[in-house]
C-alpha positions in Angstrom: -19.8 15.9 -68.0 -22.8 18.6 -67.0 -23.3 18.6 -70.6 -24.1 14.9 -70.9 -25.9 14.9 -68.3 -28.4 17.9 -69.4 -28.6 16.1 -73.1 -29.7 13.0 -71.3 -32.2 14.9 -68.9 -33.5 16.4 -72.2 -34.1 13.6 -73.8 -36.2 11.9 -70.9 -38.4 14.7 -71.3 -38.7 14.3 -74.8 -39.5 10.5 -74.3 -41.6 11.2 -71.6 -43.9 13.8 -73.6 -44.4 11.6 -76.4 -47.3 9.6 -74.7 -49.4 12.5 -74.2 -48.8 14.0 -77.2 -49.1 11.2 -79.6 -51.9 9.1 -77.5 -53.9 11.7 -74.5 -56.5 9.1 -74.0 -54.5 6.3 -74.1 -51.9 8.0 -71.9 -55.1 8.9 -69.3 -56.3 5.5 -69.2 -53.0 4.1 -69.0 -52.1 6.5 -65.3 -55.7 5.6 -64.0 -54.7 2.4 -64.4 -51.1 2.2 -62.8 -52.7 4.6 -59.6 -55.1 1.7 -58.9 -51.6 -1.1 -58.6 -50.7 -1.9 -55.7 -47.6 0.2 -54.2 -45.1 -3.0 -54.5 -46.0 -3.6 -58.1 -45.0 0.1 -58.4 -42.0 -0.5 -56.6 -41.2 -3.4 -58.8 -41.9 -1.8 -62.1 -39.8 1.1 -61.3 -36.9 -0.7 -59.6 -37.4 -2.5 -63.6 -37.0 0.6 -65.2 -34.3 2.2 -62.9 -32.0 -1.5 -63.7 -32.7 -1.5 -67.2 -31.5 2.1 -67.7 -28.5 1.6 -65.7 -27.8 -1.3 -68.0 -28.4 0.9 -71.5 -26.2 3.7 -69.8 -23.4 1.2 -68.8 -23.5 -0.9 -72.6 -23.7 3.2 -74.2 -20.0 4.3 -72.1 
């Protein structure tokens, strides 16, 4: 179990470091532009993101 867990963590942080590897600027512009949203719309978008990986993790077991 620890061992799917630490595969998965890795491979958010692989995700994760693409956009500022691949893209910097675009990654820049993209964070100046999510700081300046509204804290609900945050909310929102990461409630979004927490559902849909719940939904990917439940379809991949």
């Amino acid at each position: 179990m620890s061992d799917s867990i630490w595969l998965a963590f890795g491979l958010v942080l692989v995700v994760e470091g693409l956009g500022p590897l691949i893209a910097p600027n675009g990654w820049r512009n993209m964070v100046a532009q999510l700081s300046q949203q509204p804290d609900n719309q945050l909310r929102r978008v990461g409630g979004c993101l927490v559902v849909t990986g719940l939904v990917i993790a439940y379809c991949v077991t």
